[in-house]
C-alpha positions as CSV (number, residue, x, y, z in Angstrom):
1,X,-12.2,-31.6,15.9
2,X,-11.7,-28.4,17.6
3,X,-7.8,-29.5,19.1
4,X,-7.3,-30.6,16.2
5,X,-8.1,-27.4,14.3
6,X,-5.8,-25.8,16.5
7,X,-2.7,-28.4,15.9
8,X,-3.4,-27.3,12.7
9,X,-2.9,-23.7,12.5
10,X,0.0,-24.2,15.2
11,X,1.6,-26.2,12.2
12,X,0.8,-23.9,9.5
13,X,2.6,-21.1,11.9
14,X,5.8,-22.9,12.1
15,X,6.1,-23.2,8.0
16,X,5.1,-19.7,7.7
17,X,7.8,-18.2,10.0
18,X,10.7,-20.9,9.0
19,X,13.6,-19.8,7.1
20,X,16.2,-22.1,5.3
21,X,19.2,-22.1,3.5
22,X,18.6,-22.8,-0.3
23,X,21.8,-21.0,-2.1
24,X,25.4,-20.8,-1.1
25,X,26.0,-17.5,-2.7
26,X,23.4,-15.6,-4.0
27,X,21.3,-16.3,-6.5
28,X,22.9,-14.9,-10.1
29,X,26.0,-13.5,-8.1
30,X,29.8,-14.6,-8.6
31,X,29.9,-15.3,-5.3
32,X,30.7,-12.3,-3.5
33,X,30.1,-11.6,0.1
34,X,28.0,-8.6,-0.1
35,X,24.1,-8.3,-1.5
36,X,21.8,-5.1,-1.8
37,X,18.4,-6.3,-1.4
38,X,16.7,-2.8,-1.4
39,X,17.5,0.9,-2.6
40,X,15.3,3.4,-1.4
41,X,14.7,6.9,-2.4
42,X,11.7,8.1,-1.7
43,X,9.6,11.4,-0.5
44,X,8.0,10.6,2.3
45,X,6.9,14.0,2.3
46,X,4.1,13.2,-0.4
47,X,2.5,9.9,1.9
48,X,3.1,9.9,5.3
49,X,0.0,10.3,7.8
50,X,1.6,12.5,10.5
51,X,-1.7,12.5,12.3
52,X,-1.1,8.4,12.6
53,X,2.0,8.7,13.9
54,X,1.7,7.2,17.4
55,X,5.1,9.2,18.5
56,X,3.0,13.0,17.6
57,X,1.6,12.8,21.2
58,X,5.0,13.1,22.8
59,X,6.7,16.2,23.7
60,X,8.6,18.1,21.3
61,X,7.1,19.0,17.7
62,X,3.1,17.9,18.3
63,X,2.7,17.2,14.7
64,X,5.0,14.8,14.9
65,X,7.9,13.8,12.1
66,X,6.8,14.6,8.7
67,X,7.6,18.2,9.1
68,X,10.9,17.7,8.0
69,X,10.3,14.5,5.5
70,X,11.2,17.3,2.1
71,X,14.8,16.5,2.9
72,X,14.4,13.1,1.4
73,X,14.2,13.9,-2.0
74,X,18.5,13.8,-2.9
75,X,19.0,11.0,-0.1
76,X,19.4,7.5,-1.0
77,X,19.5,4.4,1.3
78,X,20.9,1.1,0.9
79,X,21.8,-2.0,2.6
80,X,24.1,-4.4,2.1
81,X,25.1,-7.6,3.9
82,X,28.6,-8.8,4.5
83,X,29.6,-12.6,4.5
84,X,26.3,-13.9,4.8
85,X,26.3,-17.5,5.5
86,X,23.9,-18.5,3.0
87,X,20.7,-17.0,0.6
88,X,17.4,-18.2,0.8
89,X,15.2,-18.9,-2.5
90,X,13.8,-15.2,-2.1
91,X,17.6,-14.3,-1.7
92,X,17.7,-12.7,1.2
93,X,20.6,-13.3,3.1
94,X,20.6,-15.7,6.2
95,X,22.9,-15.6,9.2
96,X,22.2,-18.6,11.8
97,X,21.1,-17.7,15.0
98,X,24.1,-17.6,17.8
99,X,26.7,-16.3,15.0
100,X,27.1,-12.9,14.3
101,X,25.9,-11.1,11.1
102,X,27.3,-7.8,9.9
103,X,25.5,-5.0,7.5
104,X,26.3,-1.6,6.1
105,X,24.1,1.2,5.9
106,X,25.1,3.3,2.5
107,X,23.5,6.9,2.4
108,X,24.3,9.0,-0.9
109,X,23.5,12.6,-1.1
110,X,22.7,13.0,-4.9
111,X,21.7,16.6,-4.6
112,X,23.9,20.4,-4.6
113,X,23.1,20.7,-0.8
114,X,25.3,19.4,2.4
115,X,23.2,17.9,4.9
116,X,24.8,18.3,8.6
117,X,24.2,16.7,11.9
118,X,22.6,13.8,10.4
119,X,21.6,11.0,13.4
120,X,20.7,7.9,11.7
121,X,19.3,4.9,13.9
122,X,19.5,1.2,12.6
123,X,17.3,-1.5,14.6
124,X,17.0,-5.0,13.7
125,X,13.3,-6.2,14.0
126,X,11.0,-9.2,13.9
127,X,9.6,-8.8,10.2
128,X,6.3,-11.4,10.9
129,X,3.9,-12.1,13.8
130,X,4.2,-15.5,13.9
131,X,4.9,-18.7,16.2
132,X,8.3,-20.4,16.0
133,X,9.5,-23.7,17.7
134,X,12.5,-22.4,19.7
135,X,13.8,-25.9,20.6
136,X,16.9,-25.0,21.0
137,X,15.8,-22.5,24.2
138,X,12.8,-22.7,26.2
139,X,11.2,-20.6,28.1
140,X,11.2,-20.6,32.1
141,X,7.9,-22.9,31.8
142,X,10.1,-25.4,29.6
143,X,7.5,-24.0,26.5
144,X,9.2,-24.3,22.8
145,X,6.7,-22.5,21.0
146,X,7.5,-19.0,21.3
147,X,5.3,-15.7,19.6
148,X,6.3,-13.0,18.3
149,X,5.0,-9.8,17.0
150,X,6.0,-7.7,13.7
151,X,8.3,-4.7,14.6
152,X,9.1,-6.2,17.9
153,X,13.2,-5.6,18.2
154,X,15.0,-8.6,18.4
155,X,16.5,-9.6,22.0
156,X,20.3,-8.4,23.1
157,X,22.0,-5.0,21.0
158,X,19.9,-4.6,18.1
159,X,20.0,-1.1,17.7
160,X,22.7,1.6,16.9
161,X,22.5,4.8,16.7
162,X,25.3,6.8,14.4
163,X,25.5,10.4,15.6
164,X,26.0,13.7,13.9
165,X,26.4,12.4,10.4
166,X,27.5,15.3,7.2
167,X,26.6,14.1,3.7
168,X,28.6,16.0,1.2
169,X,27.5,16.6,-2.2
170,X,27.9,13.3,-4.3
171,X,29.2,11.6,-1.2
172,X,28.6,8.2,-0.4
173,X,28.7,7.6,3.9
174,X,29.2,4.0,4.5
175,X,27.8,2.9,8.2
176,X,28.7,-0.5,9.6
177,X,27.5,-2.6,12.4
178,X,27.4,-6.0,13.6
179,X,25.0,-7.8,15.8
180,X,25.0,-11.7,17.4
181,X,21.5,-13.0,17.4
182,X,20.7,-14.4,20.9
183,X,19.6,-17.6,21.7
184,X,16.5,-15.7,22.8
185,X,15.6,-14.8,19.1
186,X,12.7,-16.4,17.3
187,X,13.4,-17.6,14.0
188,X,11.9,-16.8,10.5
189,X,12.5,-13.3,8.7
190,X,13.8,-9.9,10.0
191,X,13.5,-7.0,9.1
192,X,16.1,-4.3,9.0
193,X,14.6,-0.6,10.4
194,X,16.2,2.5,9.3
195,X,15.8,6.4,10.7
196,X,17.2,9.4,10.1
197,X,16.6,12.7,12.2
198,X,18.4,16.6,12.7
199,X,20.3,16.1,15.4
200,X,18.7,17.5,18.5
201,X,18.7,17.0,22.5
202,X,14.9,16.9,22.2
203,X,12.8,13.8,21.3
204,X,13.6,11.8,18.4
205,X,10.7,12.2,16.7
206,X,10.7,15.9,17.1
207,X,13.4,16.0,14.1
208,X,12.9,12.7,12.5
209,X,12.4,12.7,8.7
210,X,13.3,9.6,7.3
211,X,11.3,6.2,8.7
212,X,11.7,3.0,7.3
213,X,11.0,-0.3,9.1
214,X,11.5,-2.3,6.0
215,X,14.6,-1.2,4.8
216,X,16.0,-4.6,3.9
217,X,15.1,-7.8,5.4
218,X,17.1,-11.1,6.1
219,X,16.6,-14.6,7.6
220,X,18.2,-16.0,10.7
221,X,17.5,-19.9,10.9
222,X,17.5,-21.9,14.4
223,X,21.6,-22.3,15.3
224,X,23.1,-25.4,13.7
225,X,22.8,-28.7,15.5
């Protein structure tokens, strides 16, 4: 009873973390090749924790990153996706695994101010602890069933760093990057992590005051057959 118990929840797992293609275009849209799925504007200033901030026992500022979170307040971030291969039934956007996928990172300053020597960081994460079926690339033991743990970067170059950034008055900065899921990758949903800092030659976290691992999230399935 017990093995099969843990059949099971092995099962379970592999629907959980899955993601397929359910819409051409997205869902409601025209068909045009580029989808916001989250606008953020937010002050962070007013709920983060910088006591829970795991990076506050590094060098630089001990307190951590939310010193400088007030600056928030006139930025807003957005992501959107260009040519995605398909949209799930959640709409998010779905690029198969082995093909490249390519987003923008849209920053508006809204308020009076100029912002200068802006370094924003984009890395592409696992968005679910979960266990996948990578049949299409075992492991060194000839094992399919690969797990994976939330926030854990995806395998190859999935970050980029932009450095040195101004953001005018009413100015929209447009960021673009593009990134080729590895046959390594696990699939079900990612997430898309987003930070912002004062550009320093000190620790990141020293300066950091925007932090958002769940800027936008999309779906790379196993590579077609």
């Amino acid at each position: 009873m017990r093995h099969i118990s843990l059949i099971g929840v092995v099962a379970l797992l592999l629907v959980i973390a899955g993601c397929s293609q359910s819409f051409p275009t997205a869902p409601g849209d025209s068909g045009g090749d580029v989808i916001s799925l989250r606008n953020t504007s937010i002050g962070i200033e007013e709920t983060v924790d910088k006591n829970s901030n795991p990076d506050s026992a590094d060098i630089g500022n001990v307190d951590g990153w939310g010193d400088h979170t007030g600056e928030l307040q006139f930025l807003v971030v957005e992501i959107e996706y260009v040519n995605p291969y398909f949209y799930t039934a959640e709409g998010y956007p779905g690029y198969y695994i082995g093909l490249p996928m390519c987003y923008q990172i849209k920053i508006t300053n809204t308020g009076d101010r100029i912002y200068e020597d802006i370094d924003v960081k984009g890395t592409i994460e696992y968005y679910e602890t979960h266990t996948s079926d990578r049949w299409w690339y075992p492991d060194e033991t000839g094992n399919t069933l690969i797990a994976v743990d939330k926030g854990d970067a995806l395998p190859g170059e999935t970050e980029e760093i932009w450095w040195e950034i101004d953001f005018l008055p009413g100015e929209t900065v447009t960021l673009e990057t593009c990134y080729t899921p590895t046959w390594e990758t696990v699939d079900g949903l990612d997430q898309i992590h987003i930070e912002m800092r004062h550009h320093n030659n000190g620790p990141w976290h020293a300066a950091k005051f925007y932090d958002e691992p769940e800027q936008s999230i999309f779906c790379p399935p196993p590579p077609p057959e």
